[in-house]
C-alpha positions as CSV (number, residue, x, y, z in Angstrom):
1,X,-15.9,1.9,-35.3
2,X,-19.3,2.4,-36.2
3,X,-22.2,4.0,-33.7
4,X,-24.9,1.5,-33.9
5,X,-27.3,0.9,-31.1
6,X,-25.7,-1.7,-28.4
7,X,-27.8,-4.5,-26.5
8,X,-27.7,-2.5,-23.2
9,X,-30.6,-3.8,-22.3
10,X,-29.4,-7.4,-22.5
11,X,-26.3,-6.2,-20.6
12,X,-28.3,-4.7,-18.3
13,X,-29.9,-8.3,-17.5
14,X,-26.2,-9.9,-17.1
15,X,-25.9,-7.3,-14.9
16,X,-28.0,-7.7,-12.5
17,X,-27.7,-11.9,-12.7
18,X,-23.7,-11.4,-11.8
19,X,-25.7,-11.3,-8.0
20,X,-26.2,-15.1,-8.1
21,X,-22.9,-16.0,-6.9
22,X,-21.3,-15.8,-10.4
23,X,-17.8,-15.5,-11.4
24,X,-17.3,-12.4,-13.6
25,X,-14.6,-11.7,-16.6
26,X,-14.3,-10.0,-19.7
27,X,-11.7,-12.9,-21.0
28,X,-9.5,-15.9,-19.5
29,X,-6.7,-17.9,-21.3
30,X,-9.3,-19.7,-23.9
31,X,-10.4,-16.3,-25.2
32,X,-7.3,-14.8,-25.5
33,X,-5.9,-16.7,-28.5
34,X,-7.1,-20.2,-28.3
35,X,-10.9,-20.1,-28.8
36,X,-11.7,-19.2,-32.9
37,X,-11.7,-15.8,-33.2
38,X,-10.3,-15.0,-30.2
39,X,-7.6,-12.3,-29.0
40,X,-6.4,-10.1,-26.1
41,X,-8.9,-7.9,-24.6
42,X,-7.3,-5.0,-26.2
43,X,-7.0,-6.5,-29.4
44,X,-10.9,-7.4,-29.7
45,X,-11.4,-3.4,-28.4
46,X,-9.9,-2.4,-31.7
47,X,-11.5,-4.6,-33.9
48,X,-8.0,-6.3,-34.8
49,X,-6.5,-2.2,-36.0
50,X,-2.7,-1.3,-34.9
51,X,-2.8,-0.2,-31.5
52,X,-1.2,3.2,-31.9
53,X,-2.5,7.1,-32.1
54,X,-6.7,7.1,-31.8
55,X,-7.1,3.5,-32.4
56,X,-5.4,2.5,-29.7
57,X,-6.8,5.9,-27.5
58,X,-10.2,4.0,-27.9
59,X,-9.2,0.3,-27.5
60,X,-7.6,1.0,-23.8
61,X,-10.8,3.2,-23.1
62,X,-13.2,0.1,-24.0
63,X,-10.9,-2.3,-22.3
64,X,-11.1,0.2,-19.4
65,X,-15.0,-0.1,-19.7
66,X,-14.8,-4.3,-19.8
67,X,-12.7,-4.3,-17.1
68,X,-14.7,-1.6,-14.9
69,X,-18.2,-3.4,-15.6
70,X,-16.5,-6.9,-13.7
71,X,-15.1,-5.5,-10.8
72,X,-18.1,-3.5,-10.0
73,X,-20.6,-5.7,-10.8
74,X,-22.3,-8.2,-8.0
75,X,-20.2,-11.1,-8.7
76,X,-16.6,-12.5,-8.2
77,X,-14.0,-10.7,-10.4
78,X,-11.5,-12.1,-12.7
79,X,-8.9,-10.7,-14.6
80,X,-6.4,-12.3,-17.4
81,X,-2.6,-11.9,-16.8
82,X,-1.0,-9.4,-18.9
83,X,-4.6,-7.2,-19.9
84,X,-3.8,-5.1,-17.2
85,X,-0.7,-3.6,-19.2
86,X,-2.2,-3.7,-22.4
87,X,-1.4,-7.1,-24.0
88,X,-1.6,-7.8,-27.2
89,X,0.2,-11.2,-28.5
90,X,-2.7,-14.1,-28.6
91,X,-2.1,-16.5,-25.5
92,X,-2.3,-20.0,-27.2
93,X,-1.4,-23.1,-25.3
94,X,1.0,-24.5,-27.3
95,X,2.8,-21.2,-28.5
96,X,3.2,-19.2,-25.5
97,X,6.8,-19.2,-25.1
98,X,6.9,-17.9,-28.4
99,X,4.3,-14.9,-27.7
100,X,5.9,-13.8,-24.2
101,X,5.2,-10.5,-23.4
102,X,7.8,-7.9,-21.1
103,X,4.5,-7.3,-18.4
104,X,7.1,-5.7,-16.1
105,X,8.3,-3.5,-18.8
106,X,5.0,-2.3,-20.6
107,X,4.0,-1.0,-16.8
108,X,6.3,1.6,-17.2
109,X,5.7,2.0,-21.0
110,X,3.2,1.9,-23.5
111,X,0.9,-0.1,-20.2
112,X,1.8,2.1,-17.6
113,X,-1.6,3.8,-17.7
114,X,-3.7,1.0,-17.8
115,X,-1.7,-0.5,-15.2
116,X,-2.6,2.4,-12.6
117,X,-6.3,2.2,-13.5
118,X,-6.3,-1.5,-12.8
119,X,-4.3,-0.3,-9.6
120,X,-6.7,2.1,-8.6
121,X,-10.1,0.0,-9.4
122,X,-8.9,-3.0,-7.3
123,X,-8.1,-0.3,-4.8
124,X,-11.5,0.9,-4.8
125,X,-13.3,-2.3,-4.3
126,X,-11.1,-3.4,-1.1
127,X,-12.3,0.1,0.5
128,X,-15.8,0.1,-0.1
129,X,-17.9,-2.9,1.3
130,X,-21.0,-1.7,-1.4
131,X,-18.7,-3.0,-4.3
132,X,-17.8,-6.3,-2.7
133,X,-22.0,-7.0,-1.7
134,X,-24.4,-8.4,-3.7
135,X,-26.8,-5.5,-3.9
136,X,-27.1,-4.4,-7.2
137,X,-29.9,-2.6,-9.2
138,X,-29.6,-1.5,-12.9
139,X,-31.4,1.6,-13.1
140,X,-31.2,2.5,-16.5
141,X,-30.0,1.4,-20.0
142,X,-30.5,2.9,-23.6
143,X,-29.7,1.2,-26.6
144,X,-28.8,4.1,-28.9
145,X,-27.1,6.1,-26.5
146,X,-24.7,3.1,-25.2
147,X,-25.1,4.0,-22.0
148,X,-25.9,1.8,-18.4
149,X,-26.5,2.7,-15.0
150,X,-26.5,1.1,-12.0
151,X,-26.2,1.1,-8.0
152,X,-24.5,-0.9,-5.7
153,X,-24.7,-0.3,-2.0
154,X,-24.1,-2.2,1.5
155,X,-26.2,-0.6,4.6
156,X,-25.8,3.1,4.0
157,X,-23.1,2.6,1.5
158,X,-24.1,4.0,-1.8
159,X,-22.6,3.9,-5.5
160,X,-24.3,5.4,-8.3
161,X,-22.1,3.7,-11.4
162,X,-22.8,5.4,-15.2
163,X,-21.2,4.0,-18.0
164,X,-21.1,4.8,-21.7
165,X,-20.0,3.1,-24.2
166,X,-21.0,5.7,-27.1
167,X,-17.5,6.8,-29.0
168,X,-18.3,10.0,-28.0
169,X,-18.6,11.8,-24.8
170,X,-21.8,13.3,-22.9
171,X,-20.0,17.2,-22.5
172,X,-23.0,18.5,-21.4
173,X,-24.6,16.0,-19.0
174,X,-26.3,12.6,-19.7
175,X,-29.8,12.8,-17.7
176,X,-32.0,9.7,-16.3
177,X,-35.0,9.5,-14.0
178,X,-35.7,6.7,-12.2
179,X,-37.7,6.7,-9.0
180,X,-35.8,4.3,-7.4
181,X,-33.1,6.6,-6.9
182,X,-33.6,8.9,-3.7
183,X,-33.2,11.9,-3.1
184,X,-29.4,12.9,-2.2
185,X,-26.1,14.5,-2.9
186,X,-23.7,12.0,-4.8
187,X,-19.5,13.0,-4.9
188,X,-17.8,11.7,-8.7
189,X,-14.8,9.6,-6.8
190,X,-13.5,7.5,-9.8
191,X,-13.5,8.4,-13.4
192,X,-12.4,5.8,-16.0
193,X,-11.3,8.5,-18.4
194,X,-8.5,10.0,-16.0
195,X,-5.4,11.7,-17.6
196,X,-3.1,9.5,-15.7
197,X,-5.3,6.5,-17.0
198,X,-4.4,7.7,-20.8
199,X,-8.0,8.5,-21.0
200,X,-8.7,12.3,-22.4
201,X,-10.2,13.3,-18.9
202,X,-14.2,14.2,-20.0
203,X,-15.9,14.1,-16.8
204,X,-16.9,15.8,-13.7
205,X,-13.8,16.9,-12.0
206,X,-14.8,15.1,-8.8
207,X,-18.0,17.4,-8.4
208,X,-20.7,16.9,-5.5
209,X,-23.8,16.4,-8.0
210,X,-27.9,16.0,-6.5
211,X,-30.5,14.0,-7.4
212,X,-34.5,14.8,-6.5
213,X,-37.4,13.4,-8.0
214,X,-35.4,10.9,-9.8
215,X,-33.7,12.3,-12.0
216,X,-30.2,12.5,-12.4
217,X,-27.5,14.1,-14.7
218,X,-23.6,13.9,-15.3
219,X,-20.9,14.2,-17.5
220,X,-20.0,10.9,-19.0
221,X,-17.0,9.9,-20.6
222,X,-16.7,8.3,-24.3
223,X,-16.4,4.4,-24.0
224,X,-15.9,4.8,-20.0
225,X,-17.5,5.1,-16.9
226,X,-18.0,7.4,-13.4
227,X,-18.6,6.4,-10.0
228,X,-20.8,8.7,-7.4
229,X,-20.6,8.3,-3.7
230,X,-24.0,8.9,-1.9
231,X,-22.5,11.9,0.6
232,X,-26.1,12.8,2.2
């Protein structure tokens, strides 16, 4: 709840090691419930608050973020059961038929929009060879601003991935330079922070955006992320 820096740096360093033929997750069945201090994805976003009204606004946007991060990283993506509707209840070994949760039913209720995102990113990584390579260079990561960027490509297949995990959004633009990053025209084709997501929609409408020298700008959402397309 607080805005202190973040160790994007050190993300930035997982990052880019998710390449070695890793296996990626934000949680499995020992952190959700078993391990000390351990709870559903969603649960840990909120810092243990009641999911409802802003609290739980943010906690689906961060878990949004998590999820994001692994499937378009360089490694091999894992999910948990039940953290793609939202799950809350801690999934202990020897409890579970006491904690069962309705998945089927929170798709189409209070998990319906985290359901499509989840939906929509897996989507995305079957149709683009860049995602499922293991080309992947962080270009750029700032502490106090929360925010990472990176690119993922395959041939001439290119992603341009900026992520933020600063509790509020980048209205204006968040600018980098980097000269590792050509020259080109880059298309916004998947925004963590869609309405149909739950998200409050802060970012660049699907706009055609260019890079030269560098240097690059776009919207970014608050605890989300937006994905360019290389176009020419």
């Amino acid at each position: 709840g607080n805005d202190n820096s973040q160790a994007m740096d050190y993300f930035s360093g997982v990052l880019a090691a998710s390449a070695n033929c890793t296996v990626v997750y934000a949680g499995v069945h020992d952190h959700a419930g078993n391990a000390a201090q351990s709870a559903r994805a969603i649960v840990l976003a909120s810092n243990y608050q009641p999911l409802y009204g802003d609290t739980r606004l943010f906690a689906e946007a961060r878990s949004r973020f998590a999820f994001g991060m692994t499937m378009l990283s360089a490694g091999t993506p894992l999910f948990f059961m039940g953290d793609e509707v939202g799950a809350a209840k801690k999934y202990t070994y020897d409890q579970f038929l006491d904690n069962r949760e309705d998945l089927f039913g929170l798709r189409t209720s209070t998990g319906s929009g985290m359901f499509r995102f989840y939906q929509d990113v897996i989507r995305f990584v079957r149709r683009n060879s860049a995602i499922r390579s293991r080309e992947i260079d962080v270009l750029h990561a700032n502490n106090e601003a929360r925010v990472i960027v990176f690119r993922r490509w395959e041939g001439p297949d290119q992603l341009l991935i900026l992520g933020s995990l600063s509790n509020r959004p980048f209205p204006h633009g968040y600018s980098f330079v980097n000269n590792r990053l050509a020259k080109g025209r880059w298309k916004e084709v998947l925004n963590s922070d869609a309405l149909p997501y739950g998200g409050w929609n802060s970012g660049n409408g699907g706009a055609t955006l260019t890079s030269f020298d560098g240097w690059f700008q776009a919207v970014l959402p608050a605890c989300g992320f937006v994905v360019f397309r290389k176009i020419s």
